[in-house]
C-alpha positions, 0 to 999 in steps of 0.5 A, spaced: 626 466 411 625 470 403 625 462 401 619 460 406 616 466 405 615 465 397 613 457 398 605 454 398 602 453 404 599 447 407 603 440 404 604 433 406 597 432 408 598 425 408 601 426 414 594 427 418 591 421 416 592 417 422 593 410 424 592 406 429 584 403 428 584 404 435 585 412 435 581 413 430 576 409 432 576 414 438 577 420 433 584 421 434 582 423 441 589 418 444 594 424 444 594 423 452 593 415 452 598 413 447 602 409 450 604 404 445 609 402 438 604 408 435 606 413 439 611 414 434 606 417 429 600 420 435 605 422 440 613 420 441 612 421 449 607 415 449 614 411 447 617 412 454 612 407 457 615 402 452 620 398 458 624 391 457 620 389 450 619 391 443 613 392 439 610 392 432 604 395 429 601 395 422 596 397 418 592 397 410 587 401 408 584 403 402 581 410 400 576 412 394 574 405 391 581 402 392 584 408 388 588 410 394 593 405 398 595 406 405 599 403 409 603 403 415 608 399 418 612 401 425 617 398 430 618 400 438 622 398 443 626 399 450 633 401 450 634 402 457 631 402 463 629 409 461 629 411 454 625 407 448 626 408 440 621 407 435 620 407 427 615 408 423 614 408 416 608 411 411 606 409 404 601 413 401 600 413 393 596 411 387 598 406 382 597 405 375 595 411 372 594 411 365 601 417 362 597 419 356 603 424 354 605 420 348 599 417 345 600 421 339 605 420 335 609 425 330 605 424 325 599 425 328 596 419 329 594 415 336 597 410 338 594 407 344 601 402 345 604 408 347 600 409 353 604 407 360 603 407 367 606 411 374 605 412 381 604 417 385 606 416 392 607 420 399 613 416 403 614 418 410 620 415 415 619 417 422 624 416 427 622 417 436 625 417 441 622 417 449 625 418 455 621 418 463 624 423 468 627 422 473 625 427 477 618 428 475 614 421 477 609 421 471 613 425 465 615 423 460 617 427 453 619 426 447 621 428 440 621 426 433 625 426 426 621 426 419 623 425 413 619 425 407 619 424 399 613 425 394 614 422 387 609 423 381 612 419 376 617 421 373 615 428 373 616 430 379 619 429 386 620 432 392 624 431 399 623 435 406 623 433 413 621 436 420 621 435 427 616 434 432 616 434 439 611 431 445 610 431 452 605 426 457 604 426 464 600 421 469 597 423 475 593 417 478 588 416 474 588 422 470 592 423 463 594 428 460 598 430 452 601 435 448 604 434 441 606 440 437 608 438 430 612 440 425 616 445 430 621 449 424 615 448 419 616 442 415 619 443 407 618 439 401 622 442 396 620 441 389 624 437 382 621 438 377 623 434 370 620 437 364 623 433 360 619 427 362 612 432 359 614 432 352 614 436 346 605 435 345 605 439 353 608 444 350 602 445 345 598 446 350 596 451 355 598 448 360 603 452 364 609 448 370 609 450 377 614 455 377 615 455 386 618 449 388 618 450 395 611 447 400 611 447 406 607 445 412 604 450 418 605 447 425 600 444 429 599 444 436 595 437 439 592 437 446 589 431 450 587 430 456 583 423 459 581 418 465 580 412 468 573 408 470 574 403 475 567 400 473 568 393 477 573 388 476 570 386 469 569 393 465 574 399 465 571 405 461 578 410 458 574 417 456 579 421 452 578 429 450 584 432 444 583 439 441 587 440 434 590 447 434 592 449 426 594 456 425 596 461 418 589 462 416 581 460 418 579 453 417 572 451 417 573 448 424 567 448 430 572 455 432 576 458 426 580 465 427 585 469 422 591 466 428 588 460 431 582 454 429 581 450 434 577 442 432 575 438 438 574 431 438 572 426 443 573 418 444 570 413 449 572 406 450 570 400 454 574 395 456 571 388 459 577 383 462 581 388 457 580 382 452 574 386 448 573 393 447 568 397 444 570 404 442 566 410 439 569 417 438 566 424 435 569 429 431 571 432 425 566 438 427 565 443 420 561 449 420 557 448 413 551 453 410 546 451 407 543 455 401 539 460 404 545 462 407 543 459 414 549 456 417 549 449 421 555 444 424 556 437 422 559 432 427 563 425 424 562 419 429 567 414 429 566 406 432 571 400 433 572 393 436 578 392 438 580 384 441 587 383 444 590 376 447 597 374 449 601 380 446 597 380 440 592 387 439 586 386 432 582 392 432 577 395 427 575 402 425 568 404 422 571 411 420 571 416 414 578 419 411 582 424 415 578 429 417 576 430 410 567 430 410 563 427 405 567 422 403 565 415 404 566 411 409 572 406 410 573 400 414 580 400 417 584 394 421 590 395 425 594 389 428 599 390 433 605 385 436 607 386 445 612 381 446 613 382 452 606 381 454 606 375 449 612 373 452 609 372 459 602 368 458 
């Protein structure tokens, strides 16, 4: 607990980016819905309602010009008639960034062909596993296992895990979902090699992190969604999901010393489940303006998202996280059913 207690808060925040160009079409409101391979990622009970199949999903994205690379990359499948499993695993890093730490040479003189190249880059490998209750017609739960390692060059790396947990349950045409992540509060524990800075660092009056410990804060994710029937073409799914994060106020639609509570809100039509349009709202920020006076700001989110024989092609008009002002990114996610794929 000292240990803890000395460490940074807030890391891994790669991790909340998201995935899935449908979820984040619908702002990431799909904790009660998700039913699919990307439940690994949004929530592991969502794995349950995989059954005598398996399943693949993939994604790549490119943030900040094409600086920043995402990409994700997961597989599901049923182990027995009540229980599934799934893996996923994230890559999030910038390449080619110029070291410039021995540009100078012992004498003093510049030498641009001492200039190399490093990466820096945050990995994540998720493992879930699902079960249906027997008892409870409807629950299904879940949990699952992170690992996790950064690496900066080769100045810096890091490794940490944690634990997440969900649970979803189904009445008729009502959802509802709960995710809680990084239950003991996800650690990545810092390495850091001063050898690789050089003696020209030593010159300067840069200073090396001396805490080698970060951590990350549980969240708590609410869902709760319904089915519309429109007819026998059109079928509309609207979702609501709010996003719990404590240790200290954020600037979210309702923030607090112990607890902030950011909304989001997703819709999505399906026509002959073939086509679907998909608009999402979220990303709710308080923001003031100069003269003091305060007002709110709201990020929508829009998607299209095709599927045939097995095979899901989905878009997303999106901005990053949950991070405003950014520009926007285009996102697209192809997803594999093989049992769907397997029947038609």
């Amino acid at each position: 607990m000292l240990a803890f207690s000395q460490g940074r808060k807030y890391s891994n925040a790669f991790l909340e980016i998201g995935v899935d160009a449908r979820a984040m079409a619908l702002s990431n409101a799909v904790i009660a819905s998700t039913n699919d391979v990307n439940a690994t990622y949004w929530n592991p009970a969502g794995l349950a309602n995989i059954r005598n199949s398996w399943q693949a999903s993939a994604m790549h994205a490119e943030y900040f010009a094409s600086i920043a690379q995402y990409d994700y990359a997961a597989y599901a499948q049923a182990i027995d008639d009540y229980s599934s499993g799934g893996l996923a695993f994230i890559r999030f890093g910038v390449d080619d960034i110029l070291n410039t730490t021995d540009l100078i040479d012992q004498d003093g003189n510049v030498d641009y062909d001492r200039i190399t190249r490093f990466s820096a880059a945050d990995y994540a490998l998720i493992g879930s596993y699902a079960r249906r209750s027997k008892t409870v017609e409807g629950l299904n739960y879940g949990g699952s296992f992170k690992l996790v390692y950064r690496q900066i060059g080769e100045f810096a790396s890091s490794i940490g895990f944690g634990f997440d947990a969900g649970v979803q349950y189904r009445k008729g045409a009502w959802m509802f979902g709960a995710t809680l992540r990084d239950i003991t509060t996800t650690f990545n524990a810092w390495t850091i090699h001063e050898d690789q800075f050089g003696d020209i660092f030593n010159l300067t009056p840069n200073e090396l992190p001396t805490e080698n410990l970060e951590l990350t804060i549980p969240r708590l994710l609410l869902g709760a969604g319904r089915n519309f029937k429109l007819n026998d073409r059109y079928n509309l799914h609207a979702e609501a999901s709010a996003d719990l994060s404590f240790g200290g106020q954020q600037n979210v639609l309702l923030g607090s010393d112990f607890v902030n509570f950011n909304p989001n809100l997703g819709l999505e039509l399906a026509y002959r489940n073939f086509i679907f349009l998909r608009a999402g709202a979220g990303n709710i920020k308080k923001l003031q303006n100069f003269d003091s006076s305060e007002y709110f700001s709201l990020q929508p989110n829009l998607g299209i998202g095709f599927a045939y024989k097995g095979i899901h092609l989905d878009y997303a008009l999106t901005d990053i996280a949950s991070a405003s002002g950014t520009l926007y990114s285009n996102i697209f996610s192809l997803r594999f059913n093989f049992e769907t794929f397997n029947r038609s």
